[in-house]
One Martini backbone bead per residue (centre of mass of N, CA, C, O) as a GRO file, in nm:
protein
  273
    1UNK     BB    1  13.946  17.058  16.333
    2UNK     BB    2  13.852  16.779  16.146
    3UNK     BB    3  13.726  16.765  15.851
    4UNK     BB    4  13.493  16.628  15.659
    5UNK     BB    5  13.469  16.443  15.358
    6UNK     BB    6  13.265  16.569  15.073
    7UNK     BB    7  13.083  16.318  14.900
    8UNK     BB    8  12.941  16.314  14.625
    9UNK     BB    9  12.607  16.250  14.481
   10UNK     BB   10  12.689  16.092  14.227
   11UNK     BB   11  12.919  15.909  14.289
   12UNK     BB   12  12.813  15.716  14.507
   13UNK     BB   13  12.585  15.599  14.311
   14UNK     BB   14  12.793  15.471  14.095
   15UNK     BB   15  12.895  15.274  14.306
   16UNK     BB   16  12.635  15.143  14.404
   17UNK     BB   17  12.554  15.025  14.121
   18UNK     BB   18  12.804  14.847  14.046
   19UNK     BB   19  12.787  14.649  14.306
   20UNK     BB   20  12.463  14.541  14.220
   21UNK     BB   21  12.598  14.444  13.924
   22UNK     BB   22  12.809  14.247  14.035
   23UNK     BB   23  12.611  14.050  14.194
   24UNK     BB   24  12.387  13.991  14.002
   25UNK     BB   25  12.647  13.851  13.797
   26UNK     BB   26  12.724  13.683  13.967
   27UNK     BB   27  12.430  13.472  14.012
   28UNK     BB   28  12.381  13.456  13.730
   29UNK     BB   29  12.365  13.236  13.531
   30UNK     BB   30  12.460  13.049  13.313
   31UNK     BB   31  12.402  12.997  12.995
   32UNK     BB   32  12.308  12.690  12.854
   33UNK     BB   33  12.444  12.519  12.599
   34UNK     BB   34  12.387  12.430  12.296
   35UNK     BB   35  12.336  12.218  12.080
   36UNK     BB   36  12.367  12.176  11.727
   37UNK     BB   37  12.162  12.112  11.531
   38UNK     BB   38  12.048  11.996  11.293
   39UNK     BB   39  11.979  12.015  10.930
   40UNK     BB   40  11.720  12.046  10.725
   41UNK     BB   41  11.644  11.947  10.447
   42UNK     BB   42  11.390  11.977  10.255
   43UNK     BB   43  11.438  11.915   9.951
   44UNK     BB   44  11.527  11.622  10.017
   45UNK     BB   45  11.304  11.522  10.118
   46UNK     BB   46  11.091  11.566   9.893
   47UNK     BB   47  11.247  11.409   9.720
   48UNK     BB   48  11.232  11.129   9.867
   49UNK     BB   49  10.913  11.113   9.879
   50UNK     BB   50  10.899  11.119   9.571
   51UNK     BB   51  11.048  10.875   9.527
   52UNK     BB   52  10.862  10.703   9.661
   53UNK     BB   53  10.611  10.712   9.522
   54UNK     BB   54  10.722  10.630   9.251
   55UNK     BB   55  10.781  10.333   9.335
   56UNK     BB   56  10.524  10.256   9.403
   57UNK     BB   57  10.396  10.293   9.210
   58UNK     BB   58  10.547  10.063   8.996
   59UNK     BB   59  10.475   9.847   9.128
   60UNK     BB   60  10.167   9.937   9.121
   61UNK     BB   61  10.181   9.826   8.832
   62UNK     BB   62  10.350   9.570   8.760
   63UNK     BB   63  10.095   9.402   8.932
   64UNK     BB   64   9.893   9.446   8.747
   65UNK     BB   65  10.077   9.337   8.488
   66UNK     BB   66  10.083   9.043   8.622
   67UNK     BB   67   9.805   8.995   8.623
   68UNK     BB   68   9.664   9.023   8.392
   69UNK     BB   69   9.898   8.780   8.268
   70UNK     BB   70   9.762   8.574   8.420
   71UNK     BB   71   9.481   8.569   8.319
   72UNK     BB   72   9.552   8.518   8.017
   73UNK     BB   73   9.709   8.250   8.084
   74UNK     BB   74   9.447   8.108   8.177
   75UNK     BB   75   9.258   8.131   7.918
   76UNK     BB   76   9.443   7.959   7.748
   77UNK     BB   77   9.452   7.707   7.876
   78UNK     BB   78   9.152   7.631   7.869
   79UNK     BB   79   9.112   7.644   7.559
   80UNK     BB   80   9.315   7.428   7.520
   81UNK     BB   81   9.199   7.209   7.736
   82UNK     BB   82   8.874   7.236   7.574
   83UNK     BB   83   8.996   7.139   7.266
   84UNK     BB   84   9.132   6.858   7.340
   85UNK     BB   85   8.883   6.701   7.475
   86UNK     BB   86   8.728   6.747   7.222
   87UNK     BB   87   8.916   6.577   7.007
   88UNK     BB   88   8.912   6.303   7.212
   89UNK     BB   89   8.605   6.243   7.152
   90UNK     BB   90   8.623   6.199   6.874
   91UNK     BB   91   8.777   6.016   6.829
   92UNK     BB   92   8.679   5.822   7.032
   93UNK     BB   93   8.490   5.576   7.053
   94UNK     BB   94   8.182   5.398   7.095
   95UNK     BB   95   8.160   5.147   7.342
   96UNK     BB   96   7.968   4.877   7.338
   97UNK     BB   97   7.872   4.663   7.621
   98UNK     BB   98   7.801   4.360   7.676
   99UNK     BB   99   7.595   4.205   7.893
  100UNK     BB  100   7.644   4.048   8.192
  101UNK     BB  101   7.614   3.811   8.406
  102UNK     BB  102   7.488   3.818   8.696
  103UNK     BB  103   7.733   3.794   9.016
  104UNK     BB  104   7.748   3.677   9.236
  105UNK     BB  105   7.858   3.847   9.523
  106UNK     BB  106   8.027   3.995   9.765
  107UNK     BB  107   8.032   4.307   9.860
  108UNK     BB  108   8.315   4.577   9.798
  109UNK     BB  109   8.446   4.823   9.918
  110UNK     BB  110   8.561   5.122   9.822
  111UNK     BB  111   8.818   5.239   9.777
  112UNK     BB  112   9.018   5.558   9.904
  113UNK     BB  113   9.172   5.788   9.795
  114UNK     BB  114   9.447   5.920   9.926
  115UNK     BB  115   9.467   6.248  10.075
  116UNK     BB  116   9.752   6.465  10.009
  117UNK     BB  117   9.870   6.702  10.172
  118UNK     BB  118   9.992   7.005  10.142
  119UNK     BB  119  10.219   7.113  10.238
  120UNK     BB  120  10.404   7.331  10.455
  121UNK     BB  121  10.485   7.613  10.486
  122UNK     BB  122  10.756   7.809  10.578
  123UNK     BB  123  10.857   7.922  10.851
  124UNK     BB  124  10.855   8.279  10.938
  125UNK     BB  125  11.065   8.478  11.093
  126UNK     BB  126  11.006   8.721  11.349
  127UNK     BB  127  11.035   9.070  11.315
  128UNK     BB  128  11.203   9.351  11.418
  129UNK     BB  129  11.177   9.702  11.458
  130UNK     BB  130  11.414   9.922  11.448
  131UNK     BB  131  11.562  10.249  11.530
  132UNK     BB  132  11.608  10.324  11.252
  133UNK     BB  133  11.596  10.553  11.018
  134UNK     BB  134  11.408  10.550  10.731
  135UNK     BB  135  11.287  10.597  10.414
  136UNK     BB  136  11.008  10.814  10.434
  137UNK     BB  137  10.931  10.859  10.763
  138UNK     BB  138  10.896  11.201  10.754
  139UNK     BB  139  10.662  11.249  10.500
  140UNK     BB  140  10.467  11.432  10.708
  141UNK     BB  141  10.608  11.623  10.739
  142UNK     BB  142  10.720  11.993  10.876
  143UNK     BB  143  11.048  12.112  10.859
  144UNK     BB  144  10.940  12.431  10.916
  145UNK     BB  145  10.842  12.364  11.172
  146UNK     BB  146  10.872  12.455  11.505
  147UNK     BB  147  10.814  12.141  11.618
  148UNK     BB  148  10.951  11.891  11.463
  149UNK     BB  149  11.156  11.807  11.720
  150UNK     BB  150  10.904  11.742  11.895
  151UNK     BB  151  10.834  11.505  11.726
  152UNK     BB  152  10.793  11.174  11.689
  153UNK     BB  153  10.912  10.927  11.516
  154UNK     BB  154  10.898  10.612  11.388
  155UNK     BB  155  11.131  10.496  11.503
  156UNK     BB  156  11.073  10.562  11.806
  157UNK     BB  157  10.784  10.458  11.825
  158UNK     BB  158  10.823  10.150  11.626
  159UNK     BB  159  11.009  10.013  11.821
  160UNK     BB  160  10.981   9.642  11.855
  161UNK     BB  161  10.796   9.587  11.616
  162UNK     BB  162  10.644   9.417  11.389
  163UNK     BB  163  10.705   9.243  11.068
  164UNK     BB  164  10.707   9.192  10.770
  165UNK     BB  165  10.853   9.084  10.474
  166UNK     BB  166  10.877   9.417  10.334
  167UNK     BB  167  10.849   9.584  10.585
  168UNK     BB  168  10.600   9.630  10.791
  169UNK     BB  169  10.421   9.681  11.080
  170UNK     BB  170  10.238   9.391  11.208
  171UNK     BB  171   9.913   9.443  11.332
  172UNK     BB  172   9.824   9.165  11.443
  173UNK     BB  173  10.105   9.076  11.591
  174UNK     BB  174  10.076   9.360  11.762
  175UNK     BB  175   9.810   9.250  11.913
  176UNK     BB  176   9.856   8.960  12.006
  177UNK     BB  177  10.137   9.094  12.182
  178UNK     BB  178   9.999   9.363  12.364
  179UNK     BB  179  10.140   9.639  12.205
  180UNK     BB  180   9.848   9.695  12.124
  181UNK     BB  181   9.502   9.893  12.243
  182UNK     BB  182   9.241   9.958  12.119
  183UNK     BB  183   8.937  10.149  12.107
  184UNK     BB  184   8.584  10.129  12.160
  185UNK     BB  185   8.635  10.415  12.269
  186UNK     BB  186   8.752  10.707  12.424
  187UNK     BB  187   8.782  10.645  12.705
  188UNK     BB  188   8.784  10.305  12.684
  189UNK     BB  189   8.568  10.115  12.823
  190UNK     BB  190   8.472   9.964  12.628
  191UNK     BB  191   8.397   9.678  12.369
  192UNK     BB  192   8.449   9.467  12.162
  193UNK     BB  193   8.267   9.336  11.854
  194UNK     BB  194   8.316   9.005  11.819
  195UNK     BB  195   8.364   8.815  11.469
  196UNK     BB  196   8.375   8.481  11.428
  197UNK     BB  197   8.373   8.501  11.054
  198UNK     BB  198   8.409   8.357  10.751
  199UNK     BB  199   8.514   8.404  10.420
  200UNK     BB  200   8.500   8.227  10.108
  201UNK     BB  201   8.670   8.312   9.777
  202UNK     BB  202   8.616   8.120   9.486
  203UNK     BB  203   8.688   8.327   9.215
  204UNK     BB  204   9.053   8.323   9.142
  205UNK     BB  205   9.119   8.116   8.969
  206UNK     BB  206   9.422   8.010   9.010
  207UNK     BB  207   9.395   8.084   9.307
  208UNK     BB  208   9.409   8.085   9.579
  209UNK     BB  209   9.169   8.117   9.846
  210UNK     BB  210   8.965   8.374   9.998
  211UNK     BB  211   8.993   8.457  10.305
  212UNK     BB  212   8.754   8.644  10.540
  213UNK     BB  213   8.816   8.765  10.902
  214UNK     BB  214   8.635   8.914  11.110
  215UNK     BB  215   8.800   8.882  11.367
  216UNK     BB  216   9.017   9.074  11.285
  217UNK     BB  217   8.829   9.333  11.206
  218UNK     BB  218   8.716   9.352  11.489
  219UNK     BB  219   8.967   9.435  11.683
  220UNK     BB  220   8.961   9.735  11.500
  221UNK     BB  221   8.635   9.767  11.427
  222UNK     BB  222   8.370   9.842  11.302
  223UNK     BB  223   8.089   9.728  11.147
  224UNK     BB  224   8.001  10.063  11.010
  225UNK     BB  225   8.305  10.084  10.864
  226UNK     BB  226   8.153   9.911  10.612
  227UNK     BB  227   7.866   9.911  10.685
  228UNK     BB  228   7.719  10.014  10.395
  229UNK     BB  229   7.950  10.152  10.226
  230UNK     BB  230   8.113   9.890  10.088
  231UNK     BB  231   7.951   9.671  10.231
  232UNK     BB  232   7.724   9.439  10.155
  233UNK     BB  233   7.483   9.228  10.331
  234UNK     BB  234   7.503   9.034  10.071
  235UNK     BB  235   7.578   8.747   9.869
  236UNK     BB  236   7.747   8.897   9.594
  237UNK     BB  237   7.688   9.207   9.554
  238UNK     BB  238   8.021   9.185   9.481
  239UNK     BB  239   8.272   9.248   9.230
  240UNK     BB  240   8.550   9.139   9.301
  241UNK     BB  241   8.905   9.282   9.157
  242UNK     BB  242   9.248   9.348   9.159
  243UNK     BB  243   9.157   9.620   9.049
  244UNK     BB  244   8.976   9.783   9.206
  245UNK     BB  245   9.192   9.767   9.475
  246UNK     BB  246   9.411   9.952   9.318
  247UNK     BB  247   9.173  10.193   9.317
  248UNK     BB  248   9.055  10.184   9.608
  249UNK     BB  249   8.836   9.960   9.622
  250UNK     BB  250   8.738   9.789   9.912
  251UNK     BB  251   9.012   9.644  10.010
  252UNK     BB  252   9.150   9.967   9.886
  253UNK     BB  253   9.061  10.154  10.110
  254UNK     BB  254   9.254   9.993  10.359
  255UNK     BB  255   9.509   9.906  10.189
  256UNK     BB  256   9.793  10.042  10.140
  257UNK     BB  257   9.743  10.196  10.363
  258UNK     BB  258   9.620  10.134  10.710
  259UNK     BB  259   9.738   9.850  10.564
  260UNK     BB  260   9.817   9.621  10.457
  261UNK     BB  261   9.928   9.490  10.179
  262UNK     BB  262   9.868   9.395   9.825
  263UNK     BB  263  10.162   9.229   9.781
  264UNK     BB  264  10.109   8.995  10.017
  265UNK     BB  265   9.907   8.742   9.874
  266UNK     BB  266   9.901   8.533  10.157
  267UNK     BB  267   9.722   8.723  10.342
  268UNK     BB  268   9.471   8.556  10.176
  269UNK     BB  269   9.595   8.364   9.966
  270UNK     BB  270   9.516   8.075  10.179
  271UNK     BB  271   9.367   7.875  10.014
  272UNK     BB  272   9.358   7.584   9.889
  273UNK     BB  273   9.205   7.373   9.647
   0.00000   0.00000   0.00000
């Protein structure tokens, strides 16, 4: 009789194991190969971002000093030109004229002389935000953040929106054409009180005549966002000048932040004299 043969139960087991290593590592999916992000230098980042604030700041000290002496040639003019009409005066005798005697005759109505409309400024063609990313557009991120790469960036949220002269967002031409839709309250069910009244500020000295127009900023905020805690309600009431608003107060609490800049000058001074 042949002996079946004897085997070892140490040995069973390792065999048995590896057999069971071998379908598991067969089934397995290989891991995914990721390709290797960009690396971001945070150092020229932040060098970036502060070339940029250094440059606004530039500009904006620039535009103070064009007022400036914008102003002091406008009161040099003023002085010159009510010197020359006072010495006009004093020169030119009064000439007595003597009285004639009134002639019956048809009264004839005084013609007005034609008043020529300037011209219209050139119609400028609307641009539009290309999908590149530009210089210091993603300067409020923090590039150490574990989530950095997962922030939609500028270029890719606001590609396709209307820009101004300057590159600029146009956020007025893109509600009117209902590429954004503020909401009234969070839920979004609310209307906004809009309020269609134009307020024009004749004191700009030489400059265009600034429309204030309601009706642009309800469409975008509650009245309750200004009055009275910046603009109290009532005619005269404040003294607002181009110092003011370069120093954030009045209309630079949001104009050159989260509204259009203040070096736009024909975006306001639009009304000519």
């Amino acid at each position: 009789m042949m002996k079946r043969p004897i085997l070892i139960k140490g040995t069973y087991s390792a065999v048995v194991f590896s057999v069971v290593l071998a379908l598991i590592v067969a089934c397995t999916p290989a891991e995914t190969v990721r390709a290797p992000e960009p690396e971001v230098d945070p150092v020229k980042q932040r060098e970036a971002a502060a070339a940029l604030e250094l440059e606004k700041s530039r500009q904006r000290n620039d535009a103070l000093l064009r007022y400036e002496q914008m102003v002091i040639e406008l009161e040099q003019k003023q002085r010159e030109q009510q010197a020359q009409e006072a010495a006009e005066k004093l020169r030119k005798p009064e000439v007595v004229a003597a009285p004639e005697p009134a002639a019956v005759s048809k009264p004839v109505k005084p013609r007005q002389a034609a008043v020529k409309a300037p011209p219209p400024l050139p119609k400028r063609k609307q641009t539009y935000r290309s999908g590149h990313e530009i210089s210091g557009q993603n300067r409020l991120y923090d590039p150490d953040n574990d989530s950095y790469d997962l922030i939609q960036k500028a270029n890719e949220s606001l590609k396709g929106f209307p820009t101004n002269r300057i590159g600029e967002v146009d956020w007025m031409v893109a509600i009117n054409e209902k590429l954004v839709k503020p909401r009234s309250n969070v839920p979004g069910t609310g209307k906004p009180e809009l309020l269609d009244l134009d307020i024009i500020m004749k004191e700009t000295r030489g400059m265009d005549y600034v429309r204030f127009p309601h009706l642009s900023h309800t469409k975008w905020l509650a009245c309750s966002n200004c009055h009275d805690a910046i603009f109290k309600r009532k005619e005269g009431a404040h003294q607002i000048d181009m110092n003011k608003i370069f120093a954030g107060k009045y209309c630079g609490v949001c104009h050159d932040k989260v509204a259009f800049s203040v070096y736009i000058c024909e975006n306001c001074h639009s009304v000519p004299h």
